[in-house]
N, C-alpha and C positions, 0 to 999 in steps of 0.2 A: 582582632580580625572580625569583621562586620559579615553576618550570616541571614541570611534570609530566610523568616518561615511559609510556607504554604499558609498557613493557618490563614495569614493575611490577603494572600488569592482568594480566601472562600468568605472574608465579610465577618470571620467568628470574629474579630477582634479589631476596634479601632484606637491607635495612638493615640490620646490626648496632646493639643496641642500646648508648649510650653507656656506657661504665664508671660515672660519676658518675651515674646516676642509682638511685633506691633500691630499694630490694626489694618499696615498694609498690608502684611503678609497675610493676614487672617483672611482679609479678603481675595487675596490672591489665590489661596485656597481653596476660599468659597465658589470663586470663580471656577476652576478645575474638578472640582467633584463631579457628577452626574446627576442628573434631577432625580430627586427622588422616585420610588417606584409606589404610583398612588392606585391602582387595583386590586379590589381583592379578589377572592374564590369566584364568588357570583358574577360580580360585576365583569370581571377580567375572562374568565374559562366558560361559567356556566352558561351565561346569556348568549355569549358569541359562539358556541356549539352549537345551543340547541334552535338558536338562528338560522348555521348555516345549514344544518342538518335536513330542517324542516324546509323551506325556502321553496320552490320549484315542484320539487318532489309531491311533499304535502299538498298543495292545494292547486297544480297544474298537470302531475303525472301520476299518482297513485288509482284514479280511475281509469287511465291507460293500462297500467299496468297489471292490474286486476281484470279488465277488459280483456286483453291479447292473451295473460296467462294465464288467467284463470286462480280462483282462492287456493288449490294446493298448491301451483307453482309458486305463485303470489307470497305464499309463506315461506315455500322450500329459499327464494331467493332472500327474503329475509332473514331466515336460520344462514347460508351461506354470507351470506353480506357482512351481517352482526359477527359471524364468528371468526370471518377474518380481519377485522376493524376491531373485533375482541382482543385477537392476539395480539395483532399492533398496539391497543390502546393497554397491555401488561408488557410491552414492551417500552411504551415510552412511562409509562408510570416509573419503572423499575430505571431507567437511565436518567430520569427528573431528579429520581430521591437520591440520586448515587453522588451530590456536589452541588457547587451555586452555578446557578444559570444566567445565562448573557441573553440579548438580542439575539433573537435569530431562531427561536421555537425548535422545527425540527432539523433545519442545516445545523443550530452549534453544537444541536446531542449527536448527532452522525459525525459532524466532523470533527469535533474534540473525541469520539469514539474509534474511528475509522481513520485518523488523518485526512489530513488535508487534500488530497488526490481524491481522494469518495468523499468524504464530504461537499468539496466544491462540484463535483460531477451531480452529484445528488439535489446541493446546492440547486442548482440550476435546474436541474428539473422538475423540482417545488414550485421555484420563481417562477417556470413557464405554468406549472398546474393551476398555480392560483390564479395569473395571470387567463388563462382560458376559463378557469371556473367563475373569476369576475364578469367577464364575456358571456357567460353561456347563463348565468343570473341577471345580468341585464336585459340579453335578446327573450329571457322565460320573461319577466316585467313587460316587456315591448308586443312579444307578443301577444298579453293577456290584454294589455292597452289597445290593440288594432282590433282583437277579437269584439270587446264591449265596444267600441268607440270608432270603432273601422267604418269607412264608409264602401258598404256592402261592393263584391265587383259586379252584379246583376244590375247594381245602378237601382234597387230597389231597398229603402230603409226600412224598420223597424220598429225604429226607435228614433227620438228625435235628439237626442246623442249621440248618433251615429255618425260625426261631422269631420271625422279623420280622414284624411285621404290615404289608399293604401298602394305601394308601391316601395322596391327594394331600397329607392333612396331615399323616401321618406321613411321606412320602416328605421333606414341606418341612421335618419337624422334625429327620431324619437331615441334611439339607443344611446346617442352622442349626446343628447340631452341630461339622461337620466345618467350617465357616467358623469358629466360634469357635476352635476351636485353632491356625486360621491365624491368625486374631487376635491371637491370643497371641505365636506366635512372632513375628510381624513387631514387634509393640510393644515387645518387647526390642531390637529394631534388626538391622541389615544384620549384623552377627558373628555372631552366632548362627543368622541366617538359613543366611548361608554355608556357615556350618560342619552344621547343619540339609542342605541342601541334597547336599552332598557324602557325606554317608550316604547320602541317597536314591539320589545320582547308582551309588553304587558297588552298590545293591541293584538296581538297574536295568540296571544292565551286566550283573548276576549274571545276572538274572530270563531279560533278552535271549538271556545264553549257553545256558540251558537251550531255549530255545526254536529256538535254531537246532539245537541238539543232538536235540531230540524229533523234529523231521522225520525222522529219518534211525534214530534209536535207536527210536521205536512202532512198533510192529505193526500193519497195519489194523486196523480196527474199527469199528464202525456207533456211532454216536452216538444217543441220544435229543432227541426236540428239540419245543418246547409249540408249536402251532401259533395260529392265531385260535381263539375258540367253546369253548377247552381240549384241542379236540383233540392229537393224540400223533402224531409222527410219527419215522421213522430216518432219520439221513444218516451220510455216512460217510467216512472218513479213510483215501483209501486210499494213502497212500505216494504215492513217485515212480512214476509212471502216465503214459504218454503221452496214454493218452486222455483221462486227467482234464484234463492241462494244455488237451486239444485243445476241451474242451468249456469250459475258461473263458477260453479266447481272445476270444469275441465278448460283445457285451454283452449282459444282458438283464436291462432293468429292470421290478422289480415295487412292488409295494406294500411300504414302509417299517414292519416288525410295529410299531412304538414310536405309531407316531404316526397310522397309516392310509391316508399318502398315497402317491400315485406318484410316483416315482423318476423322475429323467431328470437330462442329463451335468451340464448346471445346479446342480442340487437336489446330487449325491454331489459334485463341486467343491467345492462350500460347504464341506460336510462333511471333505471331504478338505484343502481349503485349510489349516483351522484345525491342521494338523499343521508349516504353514508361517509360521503368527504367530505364534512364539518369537525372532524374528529380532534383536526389539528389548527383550527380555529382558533383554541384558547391556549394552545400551545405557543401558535403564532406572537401571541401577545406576551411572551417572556419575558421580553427588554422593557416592558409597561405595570411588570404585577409586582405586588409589596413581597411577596414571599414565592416565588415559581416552585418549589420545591414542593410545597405544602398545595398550591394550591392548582397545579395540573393533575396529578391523578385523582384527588376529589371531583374537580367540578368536571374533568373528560368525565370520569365512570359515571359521575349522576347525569350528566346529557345523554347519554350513551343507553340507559338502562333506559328514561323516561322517552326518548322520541322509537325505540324498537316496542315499550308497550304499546303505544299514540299509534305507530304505522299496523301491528296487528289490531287493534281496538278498530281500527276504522278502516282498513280490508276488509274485516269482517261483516261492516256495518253495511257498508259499500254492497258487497258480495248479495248480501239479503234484500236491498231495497233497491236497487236498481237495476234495470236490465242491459244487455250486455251489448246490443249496439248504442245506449245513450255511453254507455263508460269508453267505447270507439271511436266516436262519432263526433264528440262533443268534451272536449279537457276542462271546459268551462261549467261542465255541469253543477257540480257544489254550489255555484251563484244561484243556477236555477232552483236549487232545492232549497237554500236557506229562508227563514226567518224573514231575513231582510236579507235582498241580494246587496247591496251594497257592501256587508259585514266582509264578507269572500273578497270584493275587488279590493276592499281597503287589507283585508289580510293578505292578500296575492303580492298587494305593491308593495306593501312593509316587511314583509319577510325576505321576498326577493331582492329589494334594498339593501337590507342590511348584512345580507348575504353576499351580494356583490364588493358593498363597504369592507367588510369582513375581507372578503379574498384580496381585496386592492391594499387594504393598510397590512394585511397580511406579506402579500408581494412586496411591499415595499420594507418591511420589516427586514425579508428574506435579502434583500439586494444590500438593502444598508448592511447588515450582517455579510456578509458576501467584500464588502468594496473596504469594511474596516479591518478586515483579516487580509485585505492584500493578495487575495488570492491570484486574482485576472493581472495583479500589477496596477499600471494606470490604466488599466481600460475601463475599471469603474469608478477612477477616481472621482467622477464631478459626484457618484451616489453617496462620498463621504458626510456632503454638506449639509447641517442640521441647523435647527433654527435655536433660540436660546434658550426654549424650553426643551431641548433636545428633542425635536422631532426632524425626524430625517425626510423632509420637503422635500430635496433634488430626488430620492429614493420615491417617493409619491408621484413626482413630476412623471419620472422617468416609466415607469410601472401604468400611470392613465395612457400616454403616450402606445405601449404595448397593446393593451386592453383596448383600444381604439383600434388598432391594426385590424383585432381578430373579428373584430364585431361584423369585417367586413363580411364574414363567412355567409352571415344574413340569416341560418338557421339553429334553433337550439338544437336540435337531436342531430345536425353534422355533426359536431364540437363532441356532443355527451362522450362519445366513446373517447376521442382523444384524451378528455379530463379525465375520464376512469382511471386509463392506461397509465397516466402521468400520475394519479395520486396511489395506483397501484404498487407501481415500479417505489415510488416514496414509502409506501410502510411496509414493503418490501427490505427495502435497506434500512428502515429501523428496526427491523424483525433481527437481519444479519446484525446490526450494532448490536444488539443485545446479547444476541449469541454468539459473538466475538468476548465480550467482555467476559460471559458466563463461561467460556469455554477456554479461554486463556487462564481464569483460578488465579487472576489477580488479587490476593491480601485487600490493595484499596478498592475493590470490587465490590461493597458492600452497602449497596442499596439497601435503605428504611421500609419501599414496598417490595415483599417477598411472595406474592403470590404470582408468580412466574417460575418457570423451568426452562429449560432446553430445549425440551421440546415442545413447548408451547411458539416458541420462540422459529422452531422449521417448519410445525404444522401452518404456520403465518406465511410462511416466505414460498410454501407447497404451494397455498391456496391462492396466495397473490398471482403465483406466476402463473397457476393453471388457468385464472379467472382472466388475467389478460392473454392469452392465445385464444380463449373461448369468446373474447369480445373480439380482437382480432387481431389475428396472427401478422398483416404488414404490419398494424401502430406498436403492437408490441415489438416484435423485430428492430425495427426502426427506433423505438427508442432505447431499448437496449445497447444496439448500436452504437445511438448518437452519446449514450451513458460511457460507454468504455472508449469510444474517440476521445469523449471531454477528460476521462480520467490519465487515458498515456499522456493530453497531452499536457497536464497539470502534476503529472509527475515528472515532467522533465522543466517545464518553466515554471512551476510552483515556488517560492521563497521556502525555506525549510521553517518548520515553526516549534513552539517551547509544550506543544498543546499534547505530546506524548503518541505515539504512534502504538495500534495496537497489534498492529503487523507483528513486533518486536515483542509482547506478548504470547502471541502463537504461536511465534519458533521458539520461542524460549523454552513455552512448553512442551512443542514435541521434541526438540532437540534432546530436554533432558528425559522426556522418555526414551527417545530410541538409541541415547547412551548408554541409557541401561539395561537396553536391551543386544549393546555390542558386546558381545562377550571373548574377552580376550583367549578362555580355553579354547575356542573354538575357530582361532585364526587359521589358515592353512598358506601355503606356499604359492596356491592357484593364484592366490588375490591378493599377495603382497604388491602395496604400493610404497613409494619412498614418503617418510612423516617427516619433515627436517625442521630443524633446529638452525638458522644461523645465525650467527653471535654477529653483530653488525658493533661495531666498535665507536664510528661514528658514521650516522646518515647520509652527510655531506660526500664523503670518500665512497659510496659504496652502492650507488645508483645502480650500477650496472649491475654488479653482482645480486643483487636486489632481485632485478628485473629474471637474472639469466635462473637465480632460485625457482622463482614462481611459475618459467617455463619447465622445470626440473622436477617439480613437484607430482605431476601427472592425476590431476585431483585428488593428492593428497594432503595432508596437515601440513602445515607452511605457516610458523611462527619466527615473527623476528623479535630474535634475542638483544636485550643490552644489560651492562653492567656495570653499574655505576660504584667508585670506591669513597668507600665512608662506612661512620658509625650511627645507627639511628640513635643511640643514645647521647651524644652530642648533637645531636638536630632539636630545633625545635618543631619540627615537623616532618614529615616524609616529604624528600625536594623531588619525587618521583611521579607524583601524580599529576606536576603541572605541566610535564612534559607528553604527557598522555595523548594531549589534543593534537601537538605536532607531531607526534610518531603516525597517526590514523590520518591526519592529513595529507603526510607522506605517502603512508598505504595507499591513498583513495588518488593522489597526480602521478603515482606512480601504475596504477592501476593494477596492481597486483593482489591476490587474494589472499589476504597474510591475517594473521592475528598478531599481535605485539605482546610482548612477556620482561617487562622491567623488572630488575633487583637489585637491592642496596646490599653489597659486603665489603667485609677487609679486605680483600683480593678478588682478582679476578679470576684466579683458579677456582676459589671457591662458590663465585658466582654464579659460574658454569656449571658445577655439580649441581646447585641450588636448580638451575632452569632444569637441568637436562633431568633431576629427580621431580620435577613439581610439574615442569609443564604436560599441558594434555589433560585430560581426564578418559577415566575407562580407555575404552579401546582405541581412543586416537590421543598416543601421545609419541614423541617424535623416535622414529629409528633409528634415524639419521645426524650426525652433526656436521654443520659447512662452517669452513674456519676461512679468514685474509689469512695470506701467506704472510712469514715471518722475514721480513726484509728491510733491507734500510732505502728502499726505495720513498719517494718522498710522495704522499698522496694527494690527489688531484679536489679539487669540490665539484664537485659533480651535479649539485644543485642547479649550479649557473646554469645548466643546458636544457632543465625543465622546463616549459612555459609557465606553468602554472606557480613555481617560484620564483619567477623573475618579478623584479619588482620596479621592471622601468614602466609596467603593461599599467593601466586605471581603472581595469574592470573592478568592481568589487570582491567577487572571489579571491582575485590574486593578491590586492592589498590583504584581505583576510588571511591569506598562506603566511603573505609578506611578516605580515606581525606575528608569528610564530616560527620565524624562521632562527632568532635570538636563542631560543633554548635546543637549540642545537649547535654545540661549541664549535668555534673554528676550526678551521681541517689544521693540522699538523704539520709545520713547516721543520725542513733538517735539522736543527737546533735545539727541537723541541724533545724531552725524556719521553718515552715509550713507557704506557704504564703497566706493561708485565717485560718480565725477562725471559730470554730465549730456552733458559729451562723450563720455565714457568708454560709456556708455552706448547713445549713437549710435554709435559707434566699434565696438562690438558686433555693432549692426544692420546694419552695413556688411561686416563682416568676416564675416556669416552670410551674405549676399547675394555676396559674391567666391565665397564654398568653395560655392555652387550651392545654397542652402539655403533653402528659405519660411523666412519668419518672418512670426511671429504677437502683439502686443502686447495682454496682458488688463487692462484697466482695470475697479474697480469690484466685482469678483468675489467681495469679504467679501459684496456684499448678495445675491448668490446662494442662496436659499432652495428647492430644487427640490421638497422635501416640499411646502411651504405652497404653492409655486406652483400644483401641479399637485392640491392640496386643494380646491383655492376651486370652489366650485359656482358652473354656470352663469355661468365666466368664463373667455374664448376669452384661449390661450398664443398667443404669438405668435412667429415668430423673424424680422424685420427684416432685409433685407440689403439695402446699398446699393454698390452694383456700380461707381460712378462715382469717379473720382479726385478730389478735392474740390480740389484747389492743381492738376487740370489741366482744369478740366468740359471735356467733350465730351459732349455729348447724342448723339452723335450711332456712338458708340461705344462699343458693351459684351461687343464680344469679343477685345480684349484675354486674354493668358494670364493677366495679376494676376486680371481679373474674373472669368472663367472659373474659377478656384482660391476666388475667393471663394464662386462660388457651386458649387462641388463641397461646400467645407467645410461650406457650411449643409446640404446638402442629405444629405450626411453624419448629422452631429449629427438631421437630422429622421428617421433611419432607423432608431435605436437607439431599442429597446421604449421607456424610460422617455420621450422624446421627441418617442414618436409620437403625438401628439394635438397636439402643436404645428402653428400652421399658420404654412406658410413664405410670408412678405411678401418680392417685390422691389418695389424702388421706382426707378422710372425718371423721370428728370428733364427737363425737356422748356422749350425754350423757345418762343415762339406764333412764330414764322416758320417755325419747323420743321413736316416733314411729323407731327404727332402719331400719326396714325392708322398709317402705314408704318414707325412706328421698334415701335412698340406690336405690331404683326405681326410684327416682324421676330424679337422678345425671344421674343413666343408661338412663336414656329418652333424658335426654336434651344434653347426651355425643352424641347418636345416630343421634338425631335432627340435631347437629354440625360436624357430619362426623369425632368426634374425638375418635382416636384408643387409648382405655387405661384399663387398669383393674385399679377396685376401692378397696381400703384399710381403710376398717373400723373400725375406734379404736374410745375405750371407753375409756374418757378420765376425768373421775368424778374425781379423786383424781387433775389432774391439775384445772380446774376447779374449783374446791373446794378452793382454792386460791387467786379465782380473786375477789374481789372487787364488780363485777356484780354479785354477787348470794345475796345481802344484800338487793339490789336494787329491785323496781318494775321493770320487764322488759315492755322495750318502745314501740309500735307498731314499725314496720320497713319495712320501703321503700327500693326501691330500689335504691335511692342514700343517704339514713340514714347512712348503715355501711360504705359505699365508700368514705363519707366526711364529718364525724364526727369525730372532736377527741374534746371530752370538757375537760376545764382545771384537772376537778378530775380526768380524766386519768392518770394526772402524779399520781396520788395517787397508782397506780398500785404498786402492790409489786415485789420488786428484786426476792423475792423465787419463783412468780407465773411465770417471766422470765426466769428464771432459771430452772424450772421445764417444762415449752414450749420449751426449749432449750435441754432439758435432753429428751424427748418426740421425739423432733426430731431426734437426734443420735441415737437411741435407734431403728428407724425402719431398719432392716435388715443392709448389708455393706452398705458401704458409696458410694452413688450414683454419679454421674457425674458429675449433677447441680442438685440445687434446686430451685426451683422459689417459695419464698416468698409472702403474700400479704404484701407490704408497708403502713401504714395507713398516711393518710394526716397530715402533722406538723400542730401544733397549733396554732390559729392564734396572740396568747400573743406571744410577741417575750421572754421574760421572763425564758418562758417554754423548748427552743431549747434547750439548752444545756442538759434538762433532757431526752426531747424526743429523741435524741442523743445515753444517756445512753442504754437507753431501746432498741434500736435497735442492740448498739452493743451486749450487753447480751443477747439478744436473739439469736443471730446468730453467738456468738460466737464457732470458729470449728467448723464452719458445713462444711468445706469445700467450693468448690464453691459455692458460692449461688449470685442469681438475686431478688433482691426486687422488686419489681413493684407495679407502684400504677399507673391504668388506668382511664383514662376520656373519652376514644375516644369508642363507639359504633361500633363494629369491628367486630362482627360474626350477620351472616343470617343464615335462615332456607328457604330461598326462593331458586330457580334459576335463 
């Protein structure tokens, strides 16, 4: 038997290929592998971090920022920034090291974390993040280009570089520019990106050096600076100045020259945040690094530490040397300060480049990832298609295409807040993946990075959510929103997948806590519900009663029993487990909410002790047992009438039912030996009544139609209950515990929606000596007592009566468990006519009602006697239609609150 190990999902271990085999196959092989993974730590995480990180932020908004909020807020948003991208960044550490990683950065650790319904929701709104943060790193580039190179709107130059013309469609044609040659590089694929990348990185370290160099090596000097309306204004750069420092300590926010609007901690956050969504840069690049595992939480946490020392190092620098309308006035200013102003323009466009590269190979990363898991179906299919060194081109294609959309916007700091929102809600749901896994106490849960907890894990998910209503309440809203639309609707068109759901983790855990917390001493009467047990013999025959179980159950335990006859020590296997898939199949077209409980024995007597001792745990195990009646009736397949087993249908599901429809044996034609005998059977009902257990006998139940029934216009449902022990009448007695159970269970069944329009019949049996009107009051009382809704049907029933056997006799005093579990051997003395005429008695009340609920009397304890007692039951219930016997033990109705 050929088994499969995980080991080989995670890469520990590669088969050697046989010597005998040929050089075509080798290559055929060769051909099917996946290109290898050529990035390491640096090159793969480090670089493309601290790129994206820096980018915009660094050297177009941080003297913004410091400007409106001043060096304490300036930090305070730093400490908030860093500590939420902290928690995220021990959250993705901690799910990196937990296994091998695929394409797809942070959608495959969310969705292999979270299932495919979150992941793919999440999915996508990564792929739009990146997708606007490539945009909103282009239009920062574009803008810095119009700024130095703009030709002025006063119509008065500068500079004699000033040769640009400025206007929204030429600003969008400079953008469409500089996206194309992101285009370019990324469709060559991740090597050249890298290697791309790593020039940038090393012109940006340059750029950086000069900059901290210029603080210290300029001279003051006043600046010129374009005000609104074209006006001119000076500011100025005056070195290390206490005063200056002292004047940009507090905040003060004004109107934003780019855009017009005012400024507040909110609004520069936004702005400011976006120096902190590079985090998932190197993450991005999973499908491209030699080792993902090893080498995202190294090279996230070392970008992560060095660009929060880099942004206070030079806030602070900022704060002391310059004043605070150049840091408003003027985003360009660092050019004016440096050394050599060109160093800043050559760092502004290199960073913000590779930043945008970054987000775009990243987007497309995320799409390819996204269209190979089949999430959307074919809706992504064209983003399958890869080039030979596997780089996902259509996924690039498709990704500039988006990125060009957005650019339409025409300004950076519209966009900022959206991109916050969007990478917010993202480490948002890596916070929850982490604490899904941590909190489920999954065994394979055992991530290599352990500097994580719990609640580092909500303080993430706290600060994410607070920080995006604080940017703002519609985009947050809105995309929450648009998160839970994409998730219901990828839980209902989703493909099911092999990737482990951790939903099924979480109940598992609380379930078995708060098993352990039912405690059976402390059950009461108040809150009995029926647990059942029914013994299903074969699937095929037994649809209906199936169905009529799970309306009977009333939210409570509802396992369907089988019992297979054999010896496991003649097997070479357990032939039980294959059958598994089609019993839950069944569950799920039948829609009922069942558990299934297989066992192998020598009999079927003893199988049923087997279920009815094991099934359940703690406080929910069954109270109840539902039996087929025992008859030579010939059983119907009932399968045929499911859609979802029919197998003329070509959906794929149904083929999938179809092929496990085979281990469910054929239905049972006349001919066929019955695999228990009719003592055997009774023997059953006896041994469910010792271990404290109702039992319940359904006869009839193929002709259960409940659609039609409840179709029929202007035709009253009925549900029939006859509360009386038929082999013991007593008129004069209907509270008994069996009767009592009989009629909790109708009244039950009348409670459940599809139900409720039934109306509930009892029928009270009376003989003309008796007080009629006093026993008829007495039912009305005890029905009211019981909150049970029903009209009562009083018939005089002397002629049957007159029949039985007990009119000869003294009658017995009677308790209330006399008639409930009495049957003595002269019962069988009972007469076929006196059956027969209880039978005739019954049909004979108005049309044929829906169900009926019988009382069941207790078999006898001569084993002798079964096969009479047997008799007597089918005759009696012969044609009645549906009908439920019962015979109860369990104390199941109050009169208290």
């Amino acid at each position: 038997m050929a088994e499969r190990t995980p080991l080989l999902n995670y890469r520990l271990y590669t088969a050697p290929e046989p010597a005998s085999s040929g050089g075509g196959s080798r290559a055929r092989n060769a051909g099917q592998q996946p290109p290898p993974k050529k990035l390491s730590t640096f090159f793969g995480v480090v670089i493309p971090t601290l790129l994206s990180m820096f980018s915009v932020v660094l050297f177009l908004r941080l003297g913004f920022v410091v400007g409106q909020a001043g060096l304490y807020q300036s930090i305070l948003m730093f400490i908030v920034a860093y500590f939420i991208i902290s928690m995220t960044v021990l959250s993705v550490c901690a799910i990196s090291t937990n296994g091998a990683l695929d394409a797809g950065g942070a959608y495959y650790m969310i969705s292999r974390a979270l299932g495919p319904e979150f992941g793919g929701s999440i999915g996508i709104m990564f792929f739009f993040a990146n997708i606007c943060g490539s945009a909103l790193y282009v239009l920062g580039l574009v803008e810095s280009i119009v700024d130095i190179f703009g030709f002025p709107p006063t119509g008065q130059t500068t500079s004699s570089t000033q040769v640009l013309p400025q206007s929204y469609w030429y600003e969008l044609l400079y953008g469409t520019v500089v996206l194309l040659l992101c285009l370019l590089v990324c469709l060559v694929g991740a090597d050249i990106y890298a290697k791309a990348s790593f020039i940038i990185f090393l012109i940006v370290i340059l750029v950086l050096g000069t900059i901290f160099i210029s603080f210290f090596a300029v001279s003051p000097k006043s600046i010129n600076i374009t005000m609104s309306l074209g006006n001119t204004s000076e500011a100025s750069f005056t070195g290390f100045k206490l005063s200056t420092l002292k004047s940009n300590l507090p905040p003060d926010y004004v109107e934003d020259y780019t855009t017009g609007k005012m400024m507040n901690f909110a609004a520069v956050f936004a702005v400011m945040f976006n120096g902190c969504t590079g985090i998932m840069a190197g993450s991005n690049m999973s499908g491209d690094l030699k080792n993902p595992s090893y080498s995202i939480p190294r090279g996230t946490i070392t970008a992560v530490i060095f660009t929060y020392i880099i942004y206070n190092i030079l806030s602070l620098m900022i704060s002391c040397t310059c004043e605070r309308l150049l840091l408003q006035k003027d985003y360009d200013f660092l050019k004016d300060i440096n050394v050599w102003h060109p160093f800043v323009i050559i760092g502004i466009y290199s960073s913000t480049l590779s930043a945008a590269m970054s987000n775009l190979i990243g987007a497309s990363r995320i799409l390819y990832a996204l269209a190979k898991d089949d999430i959307f179906g074919k809706l992504l299919m064209p983003a399958k298609k890869t080039s030979r060194g596997g780089n996902p081109w259509a996924a690039v294609l498709i990704s500039w295409v988006l990125v060009q959309l957005v650019l339409f916007t025409g300004k950076l700091n519209t966009i900022a807040g959206i991109v916050t929102i969007f990478f917010l809600l993202v480490y948002a749901a890596m916070d929850l993946a982490c604490l899904a896994l941590e909190w489920a106490s999954a065994p394979n849960f055992r991530p290599t990075f352990r500097y994580f907890t719990w609640y580092t894990c909500v303080l993430g998910i706290i600060g994410c959510g607070i920080m995006m209503f604080l940017i703002s309440p519609i985009y947050a809203s809105s995309s929450i929103a648009f998160m839970l639309i994409m998730l219901l609707v990828l839980h209902y068109v989703s493909p099911s997948s092999s990737w482990g759901y951790i939903s099924q983790a979480l109940i598992f855990h609380q379930v078995r806590k708060y098993l352990l917390m039912l405690d059976v001493r402390k059950d009461h009467v108040k809150f009995w519900r029926p647990q059942i047990l029914l013994m299903v013999a074969n699937p095929r025959t037994s649809t209906q009663l199936i169905s009529f179980t799970n309306d009977l159950k009333k939210s409570g335990l509802f396992v369907l029993g089988h019992v297979q006859k054999g010896n496991l020590d003649e097997m070479p296997s357990d032939p039980l487990q294959a059958q598994y898939d089609s019993w839950l199949s069944l569950v799920d077209a039948l829609n009922v909410k069942s558990f299934v409980s297989l066992t192998l024995s020598d009999s079927v007597r003893h199988g049923v002790q087997h279920l009815l001792f094991i099934s359940g745990l703690g406080g929910m195990r069954p109270n109840t047992l539902i039996l087929g009646f025992y008859d030579d009736c010939v059983p119907e397949n009932g399968l045929q009438q499911i859609p979802a087993f029919t197998c003329n249908s070509s959906s794929t599901l149904n083929e999938q039912d179809c092929s496990l429809q085979p281990n469910f044996p054929p239905a049972r034609n006349a001919s066929s030996p019955k695999a228990l005998s009719g003592k055997e059977y009774v023997a059953i009902i006896s041994d469910s009544i010792k271990m404290l257990k109702n039992v319940c006998l359904a006869r009839y139940f193929c002709q259960l139609n409940k659609t039609e029934l409840f179709s029929r216009k202007n035709c009253e449902v009925s549900i029939d209950v006859w509360p009386l022990n038929p082999l013991r009448p007593d008129s004069a007695n209907y509270v008994d515990t069996c009767s009592l159970f009989l009629l909790q269970m109708a009244c039950i069944l009348n409670m459940v929606r599809s139900w409720g329009s039934a109306k509930l019949r009892i029928f009270l049996c009376v003989e003309s000596g008796n007080s009629v009107g006093e026993q008829d009051k007495k039912l009305k009382q005890l029905l009211s007592q019981l909150r049970i809704k029903g009209s009562i049907k009083t018939l005089h029933w002397d002629n049957v009566a007159a029949l039985h056997w007990h009119k000869q006799m003294v009658q017995e005093d009677s308790s209330e468990g006399n008639f409930a579990n009495t049957f003595p051997s002269n019962a069988m003395k009972i007469s076929d006519d006196y059956l027969m005429a209880v039978n005739r008695m019954i049909l004979e009340q108005g049309a044929h009602p829906a169900i009926r609920f019988l009382y069941l009397p207790r078999p006898p304890a001569d084993i002798t006697l079964h096969e009479r007692y047997l008799e007597q039951l089918d005759i009696m219930t012969k044609n009645l239609g549906p009908t439920l016997l019962i015979h109860g033990i369990s104390a199941v109705t109050s009169t208290d609150l």
